[in-house]
N, C-alpha and C positions, 0 to 999 in steps of 0.2 A: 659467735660460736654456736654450733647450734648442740640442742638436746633430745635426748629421748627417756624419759621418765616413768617407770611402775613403779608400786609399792604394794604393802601391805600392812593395815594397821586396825587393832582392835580400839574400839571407843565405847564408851559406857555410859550411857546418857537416861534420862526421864522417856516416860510415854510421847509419841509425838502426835498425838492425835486423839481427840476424843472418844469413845463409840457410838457406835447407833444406836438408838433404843425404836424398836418399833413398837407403839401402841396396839394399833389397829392392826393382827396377823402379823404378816413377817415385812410388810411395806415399808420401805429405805424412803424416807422423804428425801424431794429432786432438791430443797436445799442445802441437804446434807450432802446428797453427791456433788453439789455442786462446788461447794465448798472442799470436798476430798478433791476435785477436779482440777481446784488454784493450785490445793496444798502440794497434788502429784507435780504440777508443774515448777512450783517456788525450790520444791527436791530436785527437779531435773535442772534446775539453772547451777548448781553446784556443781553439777556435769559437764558444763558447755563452758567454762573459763578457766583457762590451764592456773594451777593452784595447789603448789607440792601439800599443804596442810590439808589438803583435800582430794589429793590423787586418789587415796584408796579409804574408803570410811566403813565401820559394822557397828553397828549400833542396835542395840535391843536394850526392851524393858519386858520386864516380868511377864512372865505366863499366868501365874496365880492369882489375877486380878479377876473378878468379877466386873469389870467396866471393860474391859478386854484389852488387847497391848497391839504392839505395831513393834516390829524392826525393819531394818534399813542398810541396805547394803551395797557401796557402790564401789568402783573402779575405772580409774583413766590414764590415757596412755596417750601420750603428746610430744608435741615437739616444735620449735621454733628457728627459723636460722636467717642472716641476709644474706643475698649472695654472694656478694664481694664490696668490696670499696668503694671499685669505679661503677658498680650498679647498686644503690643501697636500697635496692628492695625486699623485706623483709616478709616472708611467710610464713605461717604457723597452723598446725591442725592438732585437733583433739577430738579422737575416742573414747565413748563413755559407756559405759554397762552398767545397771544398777536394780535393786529387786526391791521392792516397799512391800511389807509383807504382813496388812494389817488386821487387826482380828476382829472383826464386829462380834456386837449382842444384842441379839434381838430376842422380843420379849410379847408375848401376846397377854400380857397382864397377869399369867400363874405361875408360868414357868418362862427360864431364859435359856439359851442357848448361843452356843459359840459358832463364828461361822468364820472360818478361817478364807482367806484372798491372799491372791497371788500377783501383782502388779510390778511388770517387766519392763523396763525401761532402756533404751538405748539410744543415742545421739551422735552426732557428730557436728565440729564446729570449724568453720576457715577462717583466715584473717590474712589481710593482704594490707601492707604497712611501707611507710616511707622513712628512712631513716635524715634526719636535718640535726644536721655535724653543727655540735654548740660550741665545741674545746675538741682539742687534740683527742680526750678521754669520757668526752660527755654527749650524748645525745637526744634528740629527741624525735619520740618514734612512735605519730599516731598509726593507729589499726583499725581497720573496716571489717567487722566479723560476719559472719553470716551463722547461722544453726537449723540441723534439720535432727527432729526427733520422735519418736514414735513410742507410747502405752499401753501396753496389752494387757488384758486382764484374765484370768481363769481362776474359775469359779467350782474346778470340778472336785474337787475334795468333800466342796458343800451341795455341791447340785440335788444329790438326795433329799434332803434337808427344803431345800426351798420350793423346787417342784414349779408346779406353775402357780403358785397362791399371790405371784408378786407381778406389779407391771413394769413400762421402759425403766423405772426407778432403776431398777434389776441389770437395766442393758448393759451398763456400762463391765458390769462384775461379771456376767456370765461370759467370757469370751468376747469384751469387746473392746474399742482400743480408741486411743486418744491420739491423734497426731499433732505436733506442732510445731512450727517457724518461728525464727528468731532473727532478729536485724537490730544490729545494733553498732558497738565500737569501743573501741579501747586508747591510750594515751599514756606513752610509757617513757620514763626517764633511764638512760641508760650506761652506768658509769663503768668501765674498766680501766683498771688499771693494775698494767705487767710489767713489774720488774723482773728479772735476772733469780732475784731470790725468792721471790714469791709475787701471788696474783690474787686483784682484789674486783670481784664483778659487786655492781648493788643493782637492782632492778625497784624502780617504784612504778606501780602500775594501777590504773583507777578502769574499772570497766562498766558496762552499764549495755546491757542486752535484753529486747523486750519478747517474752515468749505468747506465742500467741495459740492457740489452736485451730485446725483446719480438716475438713473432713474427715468428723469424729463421731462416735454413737451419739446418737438423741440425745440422752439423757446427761451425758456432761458436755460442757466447750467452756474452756479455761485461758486464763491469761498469768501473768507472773513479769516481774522485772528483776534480773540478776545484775544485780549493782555489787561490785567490792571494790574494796582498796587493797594492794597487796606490796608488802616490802620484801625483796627477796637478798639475802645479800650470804658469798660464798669468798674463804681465803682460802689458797691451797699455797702450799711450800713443799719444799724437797725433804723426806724422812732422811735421808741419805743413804742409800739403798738403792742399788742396779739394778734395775730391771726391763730386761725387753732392749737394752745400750741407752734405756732412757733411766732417769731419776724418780723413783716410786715418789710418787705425792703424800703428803696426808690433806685431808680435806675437813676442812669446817664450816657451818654453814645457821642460819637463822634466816626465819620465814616468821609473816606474820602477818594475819589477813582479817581483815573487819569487812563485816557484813553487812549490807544497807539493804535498802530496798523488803521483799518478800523473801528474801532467804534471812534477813535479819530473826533469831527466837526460834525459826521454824523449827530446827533440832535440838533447841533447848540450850545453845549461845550464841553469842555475838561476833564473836571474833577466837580465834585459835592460834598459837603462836607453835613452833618445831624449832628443835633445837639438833642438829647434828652431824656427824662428824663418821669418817668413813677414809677409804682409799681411792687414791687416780691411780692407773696404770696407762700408762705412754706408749702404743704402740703405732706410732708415726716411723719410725725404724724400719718396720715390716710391713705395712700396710697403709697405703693412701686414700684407702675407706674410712676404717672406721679410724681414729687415729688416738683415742682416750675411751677408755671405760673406766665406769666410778661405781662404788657401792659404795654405798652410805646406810647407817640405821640413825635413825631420826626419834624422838620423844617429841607424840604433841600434846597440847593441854590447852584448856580454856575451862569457861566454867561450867564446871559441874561433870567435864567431863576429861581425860585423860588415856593416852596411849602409847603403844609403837609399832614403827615402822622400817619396812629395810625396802632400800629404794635401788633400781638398778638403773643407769644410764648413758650412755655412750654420744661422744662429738666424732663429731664428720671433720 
């Protein structure tokens, strides 16, 4: 059955990132860029693997620090489906948007200063999958992913401020941008099972996609590995309620994804679990498009951090 997933969810998490301190003028050493160069990318792999605990993230830390703060803010929109029975090819794509908005302090030894950055991110991700029927109700269903993504940076808020006292260190943050590829794949177990009175999906899903960069500014080239594990699992039954000549649903639903790899810590946990619970509407009656739409509001949490989210969806 296939899906199409947004959300929206506030999260509340620690700094994600060190600052810069520059000794010598306002000079951003290249192992620090280099290093913010991994971190942009280990951010962007949360982007490239469809992940309801992670469709929509906003994360900040303080502004009143003196070592300076970072937030984090992203968004995806996805969807998966096979074609049919007697073709069980499965395909999946996921759009991503995300903004890392981190504040360095640079310091020429008397005095510091804040230098605020803008870093834009967007992706997109395919997967082209074979389904191999276990059980009546059980499948299994490797995925071949692919990812293309792009980093942009702007610097013009600060641009006054820095001038030309600084070298390529600089390039990356003035207007300059990170592209990167990703090849990798996925392994999904796939359970439904429809009764009459209610329906039960479980999805276990292990993914692992290796981000690399490719004709990028000098001063940074980045790599990252987006590895997770994710359990998805959803019960809907009939409210008893007409609508549409079809039976209003209620929907319940638990997610829950561990983090390996370079996304493992990166935003200050490990793993995230969502908890929730919403309405289907059945409009197979009147239309052989879209034939279900679902809202749902979801609570996610892990450590250190906690949210919500209202999620909108629709099967084909």
């Amino acid at each position: 059955m296939g899906r199409l997933c947004a959300g929206a969810c506030a999260l509340l998490a620690c700094g994600v990132a060190d600052p810069v301190l520059a000794q010598q003028g306002l000079r951003l050493s290249k192992d620090d860029m280099q290093k913010r160069a991994n971190g942009v990318l280990a951010l962007m792999s949360f982007s490239i693997v469809p992940d309801i605990t992670t469709s929509s993230l906003n994360i900040g830390s303080g502004r009143g620090s003196s070592t300076g703060s970072t937030d984090f803010f992203m968004t995806q929109l996805g969807g998966g489906d096979t074609i049919s029975k007697s073709v069980p090819l499965y395909l999946e794509g996921v759009a991503a948007y995300s903004r890392y908005d981190p504040t360095f302090v640079a310091t020429d030894g008397e005095k510091t200063r804040r230098i605020p950055a803008k870093w834009n991110s967007a992706s997109v991700t395919g997967g082209v999958g074979w389904d191999f029927k276990l059980t009546d109700e059980l499948k299994l269903r490797p995925i071949f992913n692919v990812a293309l993504g792009n980093v942009t940076s702007d610097l013009r808020a600060a641009s006054w401020y820095v001038g030309r006292k600084t070298d390529q260190d600089i390039d990356f943050l003035d207007r300059g941008s990170l592209n990167a590829y990703g090849l990798g794949g996925s392994v999904m177990l796939d359970y439904e099972h429809y009764r009459p009175g209610y329906e039960v999906d479980v999805e276990l899903r292990y993914s692992d996609i290796r981000l690399k960069s490719f004709d990028s500014s000098a001063a940074v080239q980045g790599s990252a590995d987006a590895k997770s594990v994710n359990l998805w699992t959803r019960y809907r039954a009939p409210t008893g309620i007409t609508l549409l000549q079809r039976p209003l649903r209620y929907v319940l639903e638990l997610t829950h994804s561990e983090f390996l790899g370079d996304q493992r810590g990166i935003l200050g946990f490990d793993r995230l679990t969502s908890l929730g619970a919403g309405l289907e509407l059945d409009s197979s009656a009147y239309s052989s498009f879209i034939t279900r739409t679902r809202l749902v509001g979801r609570y996610v949490f892990g450590a250190n951090v906690s949210g919500f989210s209202v999620g909108l969806a629709v099967s084909f």
